[in-house]
C-alpha positions in Angstrom: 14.1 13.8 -1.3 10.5 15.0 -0.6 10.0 18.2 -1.8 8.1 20.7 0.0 8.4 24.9 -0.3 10.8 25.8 2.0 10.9 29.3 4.6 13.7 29.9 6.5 12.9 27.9 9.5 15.7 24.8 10.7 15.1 22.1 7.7 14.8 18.2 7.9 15.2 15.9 4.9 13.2 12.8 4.5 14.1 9.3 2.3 11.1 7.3 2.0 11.2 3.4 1.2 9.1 0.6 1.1 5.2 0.1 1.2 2.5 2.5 1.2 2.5 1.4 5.1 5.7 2.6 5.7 4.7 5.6 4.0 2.3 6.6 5.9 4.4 6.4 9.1 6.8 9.1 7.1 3.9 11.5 6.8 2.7 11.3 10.5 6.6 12.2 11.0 6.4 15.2 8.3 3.2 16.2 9.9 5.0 16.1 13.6 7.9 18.2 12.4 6.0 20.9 10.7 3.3 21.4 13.3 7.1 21.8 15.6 7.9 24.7 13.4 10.5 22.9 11.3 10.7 23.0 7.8 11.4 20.4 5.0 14.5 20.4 2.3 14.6 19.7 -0.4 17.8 18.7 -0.8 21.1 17.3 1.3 23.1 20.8 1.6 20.0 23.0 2.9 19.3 19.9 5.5 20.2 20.1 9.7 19.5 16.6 9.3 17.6 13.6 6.9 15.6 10.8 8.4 15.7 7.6 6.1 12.2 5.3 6.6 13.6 2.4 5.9 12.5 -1.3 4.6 13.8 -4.7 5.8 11.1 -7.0 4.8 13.3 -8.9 1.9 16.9 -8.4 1.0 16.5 -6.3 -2.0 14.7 -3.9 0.4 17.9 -4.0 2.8 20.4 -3.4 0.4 17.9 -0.6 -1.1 17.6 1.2 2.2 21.3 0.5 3.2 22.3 2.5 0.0 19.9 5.3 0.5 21.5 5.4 4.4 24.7 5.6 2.8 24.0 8.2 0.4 22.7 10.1 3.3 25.6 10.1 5.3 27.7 10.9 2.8 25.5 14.0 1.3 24.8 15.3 4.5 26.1 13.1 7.7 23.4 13.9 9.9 20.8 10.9 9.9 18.5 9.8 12.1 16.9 5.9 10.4 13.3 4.7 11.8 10.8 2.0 10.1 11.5 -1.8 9.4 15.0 -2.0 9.2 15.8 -0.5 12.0 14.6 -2.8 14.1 17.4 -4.8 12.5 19.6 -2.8 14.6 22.7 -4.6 14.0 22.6 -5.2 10.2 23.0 -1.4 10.5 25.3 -0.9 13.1 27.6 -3.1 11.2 28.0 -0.7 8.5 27.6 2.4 10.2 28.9 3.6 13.4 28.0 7.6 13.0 24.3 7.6 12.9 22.2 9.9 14.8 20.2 7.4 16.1 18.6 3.8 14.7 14.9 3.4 15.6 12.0 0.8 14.5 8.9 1.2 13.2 6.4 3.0 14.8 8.9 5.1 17.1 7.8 8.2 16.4 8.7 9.8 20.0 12.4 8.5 19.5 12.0 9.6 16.0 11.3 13.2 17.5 13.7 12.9 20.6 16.7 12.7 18.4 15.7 15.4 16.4 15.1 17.6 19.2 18.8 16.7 20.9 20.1 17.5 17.3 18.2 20.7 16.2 15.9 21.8 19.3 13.0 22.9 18.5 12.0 26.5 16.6 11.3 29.5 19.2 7.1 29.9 18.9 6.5 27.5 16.2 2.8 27.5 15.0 0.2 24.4 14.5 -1.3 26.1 12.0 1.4 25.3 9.6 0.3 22.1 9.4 -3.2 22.1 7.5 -6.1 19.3 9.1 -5.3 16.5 6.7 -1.5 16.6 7.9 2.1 16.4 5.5 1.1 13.7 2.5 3.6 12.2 0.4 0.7 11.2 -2.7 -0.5 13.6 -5.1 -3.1 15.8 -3.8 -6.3 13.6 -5.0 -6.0 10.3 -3.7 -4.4 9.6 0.0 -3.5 6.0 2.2 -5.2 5.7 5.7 -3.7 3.2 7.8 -6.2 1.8 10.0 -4.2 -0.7 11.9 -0.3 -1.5 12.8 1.0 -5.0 13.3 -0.3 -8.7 12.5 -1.8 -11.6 14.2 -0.5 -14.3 11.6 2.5 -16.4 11.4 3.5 -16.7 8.0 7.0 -18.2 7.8 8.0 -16.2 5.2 7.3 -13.2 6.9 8.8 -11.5 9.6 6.2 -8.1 10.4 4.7 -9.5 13.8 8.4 -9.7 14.9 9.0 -6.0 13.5 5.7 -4.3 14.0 4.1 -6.9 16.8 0.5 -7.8 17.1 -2.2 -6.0 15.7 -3.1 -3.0 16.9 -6.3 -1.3 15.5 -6.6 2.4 15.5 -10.1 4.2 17.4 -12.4 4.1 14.7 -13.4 7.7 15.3 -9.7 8.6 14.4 -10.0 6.8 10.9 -12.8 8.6 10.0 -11.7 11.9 11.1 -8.3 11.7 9.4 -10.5 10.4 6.0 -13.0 13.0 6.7 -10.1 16.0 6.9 -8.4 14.5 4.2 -11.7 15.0 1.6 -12.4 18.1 2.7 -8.8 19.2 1.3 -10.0 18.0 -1.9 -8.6 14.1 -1.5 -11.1 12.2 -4.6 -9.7 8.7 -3.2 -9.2 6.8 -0.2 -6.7 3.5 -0.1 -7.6 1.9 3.0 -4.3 -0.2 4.1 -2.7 -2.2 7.3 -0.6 -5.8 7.4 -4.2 -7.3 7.8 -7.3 -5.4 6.8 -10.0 -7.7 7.5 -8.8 -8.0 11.2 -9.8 -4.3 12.0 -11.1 -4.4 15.5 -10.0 -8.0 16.8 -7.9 -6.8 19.5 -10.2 -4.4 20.9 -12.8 -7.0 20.5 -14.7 -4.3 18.3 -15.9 -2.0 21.0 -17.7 0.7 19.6 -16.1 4.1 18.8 -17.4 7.6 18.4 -17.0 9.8 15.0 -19.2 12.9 15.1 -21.3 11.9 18.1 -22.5 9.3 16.1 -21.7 5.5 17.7 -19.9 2.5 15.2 -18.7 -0.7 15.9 -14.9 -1.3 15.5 -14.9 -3.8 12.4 -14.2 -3.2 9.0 -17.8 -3.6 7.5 -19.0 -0.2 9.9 -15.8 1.6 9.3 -16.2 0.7 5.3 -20.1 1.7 5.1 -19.5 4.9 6.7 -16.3 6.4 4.9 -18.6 5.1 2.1 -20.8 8.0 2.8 -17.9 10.7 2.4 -18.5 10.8 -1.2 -15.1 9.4 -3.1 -13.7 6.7 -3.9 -12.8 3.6 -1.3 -9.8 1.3 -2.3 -9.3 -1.9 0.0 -6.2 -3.1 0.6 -4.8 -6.4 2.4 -7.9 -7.8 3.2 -7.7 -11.6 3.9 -10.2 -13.6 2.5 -12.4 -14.3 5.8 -15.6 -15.3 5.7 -16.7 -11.9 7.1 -15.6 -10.3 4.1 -18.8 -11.2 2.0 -20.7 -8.2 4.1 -18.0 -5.7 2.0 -18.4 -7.2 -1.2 -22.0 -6.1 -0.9 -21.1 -3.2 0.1 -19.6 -2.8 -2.8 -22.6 -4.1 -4.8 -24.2 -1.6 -3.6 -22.1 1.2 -4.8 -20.4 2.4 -1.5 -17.1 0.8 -1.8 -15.3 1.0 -5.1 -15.9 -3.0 -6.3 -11.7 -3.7 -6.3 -10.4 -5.8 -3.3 -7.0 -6.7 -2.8 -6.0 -10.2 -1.5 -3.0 -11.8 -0.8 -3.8 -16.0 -1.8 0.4 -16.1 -1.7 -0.5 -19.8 -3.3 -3.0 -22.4 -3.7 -1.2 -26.1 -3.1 -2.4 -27.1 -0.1 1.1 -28.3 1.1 3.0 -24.9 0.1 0.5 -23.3 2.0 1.1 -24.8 5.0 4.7 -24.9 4.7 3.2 -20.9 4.7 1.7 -21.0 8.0 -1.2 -19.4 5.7 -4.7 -19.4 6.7 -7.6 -20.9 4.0 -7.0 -22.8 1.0 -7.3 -22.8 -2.6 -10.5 -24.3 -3.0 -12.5 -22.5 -0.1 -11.1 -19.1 -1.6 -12.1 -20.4 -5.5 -15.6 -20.9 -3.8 -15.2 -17.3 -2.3 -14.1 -15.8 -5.8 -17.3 -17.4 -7.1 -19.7 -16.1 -4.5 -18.3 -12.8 -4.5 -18.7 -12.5 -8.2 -22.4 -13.9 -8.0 -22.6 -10.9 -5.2 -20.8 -8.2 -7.4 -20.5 -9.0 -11.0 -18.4 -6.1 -11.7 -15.6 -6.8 -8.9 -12.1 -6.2 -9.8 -9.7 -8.9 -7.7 -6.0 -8.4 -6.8 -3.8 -10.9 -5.4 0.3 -11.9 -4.9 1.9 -14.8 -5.6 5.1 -16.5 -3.9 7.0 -19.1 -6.9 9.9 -21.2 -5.7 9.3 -21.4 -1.8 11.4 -24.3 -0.3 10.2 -27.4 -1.0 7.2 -26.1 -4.2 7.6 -28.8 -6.8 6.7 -28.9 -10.4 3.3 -30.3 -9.5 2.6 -27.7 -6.9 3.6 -24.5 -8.9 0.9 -26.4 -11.7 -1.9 -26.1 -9.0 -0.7 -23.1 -8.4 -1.5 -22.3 -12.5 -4.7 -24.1 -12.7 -5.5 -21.4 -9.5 -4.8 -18.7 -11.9 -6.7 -20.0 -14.6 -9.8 -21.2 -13.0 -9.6 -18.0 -10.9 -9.5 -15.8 -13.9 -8.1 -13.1 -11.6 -8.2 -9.2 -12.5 -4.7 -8.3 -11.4 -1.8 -10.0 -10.5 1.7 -9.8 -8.5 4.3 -12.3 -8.0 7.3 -12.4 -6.4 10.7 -15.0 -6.6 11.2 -16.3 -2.9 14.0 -15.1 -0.9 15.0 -15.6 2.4 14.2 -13.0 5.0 16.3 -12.5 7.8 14.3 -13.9 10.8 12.1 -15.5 8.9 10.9 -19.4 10.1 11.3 -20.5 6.4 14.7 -20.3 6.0 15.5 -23.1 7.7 13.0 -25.1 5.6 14.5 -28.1 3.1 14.2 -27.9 -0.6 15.6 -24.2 -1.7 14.8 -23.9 -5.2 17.4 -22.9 -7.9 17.0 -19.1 -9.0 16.9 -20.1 -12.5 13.7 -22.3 -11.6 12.3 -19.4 -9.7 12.9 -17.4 -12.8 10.9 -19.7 -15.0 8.2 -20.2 -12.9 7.9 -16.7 -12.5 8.1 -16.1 -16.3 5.1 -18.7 -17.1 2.6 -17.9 -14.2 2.8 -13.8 -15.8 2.4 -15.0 -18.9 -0.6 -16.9 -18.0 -1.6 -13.9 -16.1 -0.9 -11.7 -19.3 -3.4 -13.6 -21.3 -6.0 -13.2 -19.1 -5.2 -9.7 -18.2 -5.4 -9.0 -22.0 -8.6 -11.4 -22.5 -10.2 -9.2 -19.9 -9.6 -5.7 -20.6 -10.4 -6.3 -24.7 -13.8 -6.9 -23.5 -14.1 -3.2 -22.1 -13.4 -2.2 -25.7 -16.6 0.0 -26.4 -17.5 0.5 -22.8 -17.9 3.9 -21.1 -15.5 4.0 -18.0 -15.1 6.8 -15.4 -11.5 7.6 -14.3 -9.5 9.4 -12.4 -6.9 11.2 -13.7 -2.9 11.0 -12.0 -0.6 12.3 -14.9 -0.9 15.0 -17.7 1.3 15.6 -20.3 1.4 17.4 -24.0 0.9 13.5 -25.9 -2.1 12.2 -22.9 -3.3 12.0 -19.8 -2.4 9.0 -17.3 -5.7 7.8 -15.6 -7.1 5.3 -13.6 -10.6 3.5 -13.5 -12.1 1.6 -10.4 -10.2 -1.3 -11.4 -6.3 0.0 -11.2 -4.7 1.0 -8.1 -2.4 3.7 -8.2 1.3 2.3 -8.8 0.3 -1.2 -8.6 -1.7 -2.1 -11.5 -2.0 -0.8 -14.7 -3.8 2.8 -16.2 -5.8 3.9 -18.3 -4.1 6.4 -21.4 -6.4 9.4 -22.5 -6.0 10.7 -25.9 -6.8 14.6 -26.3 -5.3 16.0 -22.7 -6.3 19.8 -23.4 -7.6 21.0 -20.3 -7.6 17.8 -18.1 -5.9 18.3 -14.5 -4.5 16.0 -11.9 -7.6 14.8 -10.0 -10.3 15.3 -12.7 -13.1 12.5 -13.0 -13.8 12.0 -16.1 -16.3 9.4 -18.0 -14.3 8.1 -21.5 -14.5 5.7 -24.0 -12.3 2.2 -24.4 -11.3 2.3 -27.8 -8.1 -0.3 -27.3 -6.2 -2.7 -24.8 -3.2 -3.8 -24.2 -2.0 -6.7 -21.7 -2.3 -4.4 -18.8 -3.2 -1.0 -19.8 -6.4 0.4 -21.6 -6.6 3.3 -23.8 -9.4 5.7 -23.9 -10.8 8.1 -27.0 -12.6 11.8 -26.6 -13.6 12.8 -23.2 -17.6 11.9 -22.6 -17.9 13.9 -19.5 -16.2 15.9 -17.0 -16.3 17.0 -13.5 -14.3 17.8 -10.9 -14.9 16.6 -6.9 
């Protein structure tokens, strides 16, 4: 349960699952229902109700948020479910006949609705109880900013336009006045997220948009350049790998972006890609790699892999290897295909044995081991500036430019005395592991 100090106003419990999208549709809800005058619990008992944010993008994620639903009813029996799932309605309904109400993602009106027909609204409540930056979920330094809902694509695996619809881009002036509150509350980090990053602005045909008087285009190089100029750091996130995207890497050449860009390739066979529905291919995005290293040497990449999608032979998973090798990529996911509910690939031929899926996930990560490892010995030596999550009486859990927070791996500092969630710090490599570095004395220290 998120835990948030409590006063004796009506309480509402929240269950969070899923993405870092999903969770920032459960902190527009938190900040809705404390500017209302509710408050949060912290547990079942003290709760009028709990909302559950649900996933439904893969069946772990179902039966994940089908147990924390359960849980709920049976701690508290007052739950109101909204995000992906529920626009499953009757995978739900099948199992549970006593909920509140079952709402999709985005509903946040229906969201509030049903809490307002179950506990009306607090007599005089006061906006002020909800500070600028809104409710947040992360730890006070670093924050998500969705910039866009929904997804023009039509990968047959996935089934988000169907949940979440078409894109959807947010006024530009409204990203940057949300980042803009959240770094004056002390936020040292901005992830920029959305199903399709790159696309920001397509369906508003990137009219321009106002953010202190001052006019910017709707795309993602104008809205990158100018939260650039707040200050901290700028993660991308789900950025396809358009041609337009070679603007932001010198964006972050030139020191205004943090040099880290997240791209899901999914595969590079030709065939399984189109079997995909995915757009490019795996040469013209080895040619990108190449140019956006020549344009930013120090560029940290991030992708996701799909093994064992109907139909992937053993010769297509090894061009999907040769990717990884030639690509020499920073970080890297993968996941074991699974049907999704929905989803157009489910009634494609060839369904590949779990135990394959199994191997060929256990070969591509340790091929992707050995050149995390390769990599991050070289930084032995170096000088790195992170940003510390985590302190403890044995070391400090940081994180330089080149991990993301919960995805990729950190960066352990010896001698913790004094550090603090949210210090910058400059410290020295002095050993690597496959995934993780490990730093010496602290060089230098501020605080933003």
């Amino acid at each position: 349960m998120t835990q948030i100090i409590s006063t004796n106003q009506p309480k509402i419990g929240f269950i969070s699952l899923g993405c870092p999208k999903a969770g920032s549709d459960t902190e527009k809800v938190l900040s809705q229902v404390r500017s209302e005058g509710y408050d949060i619990a912290n547990n079942y008992q003290d709760a009028g109700l709990v909302i559950v944010n649900t996933c439904g993008f893969i069946d772990s994620a179902i039966e994940e948020s089908l147990d924390a639903i359960d849980e709920a009813v049976r701690e508290n029996g007052n739950v109101i479910v909204m995000g992906c799932l529920g626009e499953k309605k009757h995978i739900i309904e099948a199992r549970f006949n006593n909920l509140i109400a079952i709402t999709g993602s985005e509903a946040f009106s229906e969201v509030m609705d049903a809490v307002h027909h179950h506990i009306p609204k607090p007599h005089d409540p006061y906006t002020d109880l909800v500070p600028p930056q809104g409710v947040r979920l992360t730890p006070n330094h670093y924050s998500y900013i969705k910039i866009s809902e929904g997804c023009n694509h039509k990968c047959s695996f996935c089934i988000i336009p169907s949940m979440r619809g078409k894109l959807v881009s947010r006024p530009i002036g409204d990203v940057m006045k949300e980042a803009e509150n959240l770094v004056a509350s002390g936020v040292s980090e901005l992830l920029i997220i959305s199903q399709d990053t790159s696309a920001y602005g397509v369906d508003i045909k990137y009219r321009t948009g106002f953010w202190n008087g001052k006019p910017i285009k709707s795309n993602l190089y104008n809205l990158a350049k100018n939260l650039g100029e707040l200050g901290v750091w700028i993660r991308l996130h789900y950025v396809y790998p358009y041609p337009h995207v070679d603007k932001i890497i010198s964006l972050m050449a030139d020191g205004k972006v943090l040099p880290y860009i997240d791209v899901p390739f999914q595969h590079a066979n030709y065939e399984v890609l189109k079997r995909m529905k995915r757009p490019a291919n795996a040469e013209n995005n080895l040619e990108r790699i190449l140019g956006w290293r020549k344009i930013c040497p120090e560029i940290t990449i991030r992708s996701t892999f799909i093994v064992g999608f109907p139909g992937e032979t053993e010769s297509q998973f090894m061009d999907l290897l040769q990717f990884i090798e030639d690509a020499q990529l920073d970080r890297v996911g993968c996941f074991k295909y699974s049907n999704v509910d929905g989803a157009t690939a489910n009634s494609l031929f060839g369904n590949i044995h779990e135990d394959i899926k199994q191997e060929r996930y256990n070969r591509l990560m340790e091929l992707q081991a050995k050149i995390s490892f390769k990599k991050l010995k070289n930084k032995t030596g170096s000088i790195q500036t992170v940003l510390v999550d985590e302190v403890n009486s044995s070391h400090a859990i940081a994180r330089s430019y080149s991990n993301a927070p919960d995805i990729d791996g950190c960066v352990y500092l010896e001698n913790p005395e004094g550090l603090q969630p949210g210090d910058m710090l400059d410290v020295e490599i002095n050993r690597a592991e496959d995934y993780d570095l490990f730093a010496g004395p602290i060089k230098k220290m501020s605080r933003l």
